[in-house]
N, C-alpha and C positions, 0 to 999 in steps of 0.2 A: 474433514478435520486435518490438520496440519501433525507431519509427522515426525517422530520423539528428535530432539536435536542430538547429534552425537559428541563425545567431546571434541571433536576433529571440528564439528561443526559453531560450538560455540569459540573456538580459535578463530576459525575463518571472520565470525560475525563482529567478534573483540577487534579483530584488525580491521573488518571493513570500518566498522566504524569508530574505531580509536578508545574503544573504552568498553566493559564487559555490559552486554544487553543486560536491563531487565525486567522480568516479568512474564519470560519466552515462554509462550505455551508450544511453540515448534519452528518449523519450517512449511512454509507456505508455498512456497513457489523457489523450485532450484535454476539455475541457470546451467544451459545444453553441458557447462566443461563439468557440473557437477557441485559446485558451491552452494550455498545459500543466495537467494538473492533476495527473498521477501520473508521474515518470520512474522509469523502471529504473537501477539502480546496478551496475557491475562488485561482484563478488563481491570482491572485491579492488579496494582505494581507492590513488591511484596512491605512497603511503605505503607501500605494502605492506602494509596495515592487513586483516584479512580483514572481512568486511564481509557480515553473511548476509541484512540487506534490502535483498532484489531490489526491493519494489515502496515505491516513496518517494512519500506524497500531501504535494505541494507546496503546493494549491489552501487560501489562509487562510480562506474562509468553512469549507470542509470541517473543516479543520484544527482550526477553534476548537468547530464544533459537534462534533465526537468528544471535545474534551478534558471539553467539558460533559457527553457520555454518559459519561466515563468515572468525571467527578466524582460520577456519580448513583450509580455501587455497579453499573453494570449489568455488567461484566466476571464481578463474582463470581457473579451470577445466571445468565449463560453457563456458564461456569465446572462449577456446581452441574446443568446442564443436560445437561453433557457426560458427566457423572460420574452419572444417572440415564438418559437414554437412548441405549440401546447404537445405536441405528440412527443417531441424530442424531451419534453420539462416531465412528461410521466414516464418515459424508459429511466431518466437521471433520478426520477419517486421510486421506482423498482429496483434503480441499486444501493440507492439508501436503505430500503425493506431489508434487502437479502444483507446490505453489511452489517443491518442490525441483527437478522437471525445468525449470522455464522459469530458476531459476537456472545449471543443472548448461548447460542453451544460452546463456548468457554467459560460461560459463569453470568450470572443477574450482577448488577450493581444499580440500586437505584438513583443514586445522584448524576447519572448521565443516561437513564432511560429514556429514549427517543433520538437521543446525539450520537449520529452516525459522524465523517470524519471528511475530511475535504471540502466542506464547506456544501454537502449534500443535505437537503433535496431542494435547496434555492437559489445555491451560486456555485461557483468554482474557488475555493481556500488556497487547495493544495494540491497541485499535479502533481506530487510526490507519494501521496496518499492512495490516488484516484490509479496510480497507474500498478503500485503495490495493489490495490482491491482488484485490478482487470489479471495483473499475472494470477495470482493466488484463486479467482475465479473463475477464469478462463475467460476466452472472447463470447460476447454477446448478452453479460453481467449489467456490465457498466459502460456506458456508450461515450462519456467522456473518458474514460482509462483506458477503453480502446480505440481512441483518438490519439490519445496522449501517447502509449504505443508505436501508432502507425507512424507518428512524426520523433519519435526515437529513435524508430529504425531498428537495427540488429544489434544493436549494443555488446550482444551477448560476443560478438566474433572476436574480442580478444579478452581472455579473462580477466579477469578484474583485480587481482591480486595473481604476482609471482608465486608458483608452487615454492613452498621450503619444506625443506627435507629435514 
């Protein structure tokens, strides 16, 4: 379960991404300096909007290095990946499963029951999603997030926003 956001924290999330989250059921995954860098989202936005990603990566270094892998064409090379190896297409079934249960522990909605987020369990969407679900679950979840990771890198070694005092 993703833990309570502090107001420090919803500051932090407001400036990474230019405008107040919502929906935040927590923080999912902190980055080494201490930040937020992944929060979980109520399955339902307080709109009543149904809402099927759970794992929201906030953190703008990360953020801009996936929009770069995505710009490369690597999604369809995944993609094509899923769709030739049958062992590798059931690890990518098993992390659709489990982002479906760590959503379904935030709350039922049934107009998105079975829609997990990334374009899981048959293609590659969003390596922005895939790699928010690998931090928030850790390695060996999600085998495309922690691809998508590996070729990230260390993202985390300069913080992502200036401390302000």
């Amino acid at each position: 379960m993703p833990e309570p956001l502090t107001p420090q924290d919803v500051a932090t999330v407001t400036a990474q991404l230019g405008r107040e989250p919502r929906g935040t059921a927590g923080v999912a995954w902190r980055c080494p300096c201490g930040k937020p860098g992944v929060v979980a989202t109520e399955p339902r936005l307080p709109d009543g909007t149904p809402f099927p990603t759970t794992y929201y990566l906030t953190c703008p270094r990360a953020t801009a290095a996936c929009s770069t892998l995505e710009a490369s064409g690597l999604m369809l090379e995944m993609t094509d990946r899923l769709a030739a190896d049958p062992q590798f297409a059931a690890a990518y079934t098993r992390a659709h499963e489990a982002y479906l249960a760590d959503r379904a522990a935030l709350g039922s909605v049934p107009e998105i029951e079975g829609i997990s987020a990334g374009g899981m369990p048959t293609r590659v969407k969003c390596l922005h999603v895939l790699a928010a679900h690998a931090l928030a679950a850790g390695p060996g979840v999600n085998p495309l997030g922690d691809e998508t990771l590996a070729l990230l890198g260390e993202f985390w070694t300069r913080p992502c926003l200036e401390d302000r005092d």
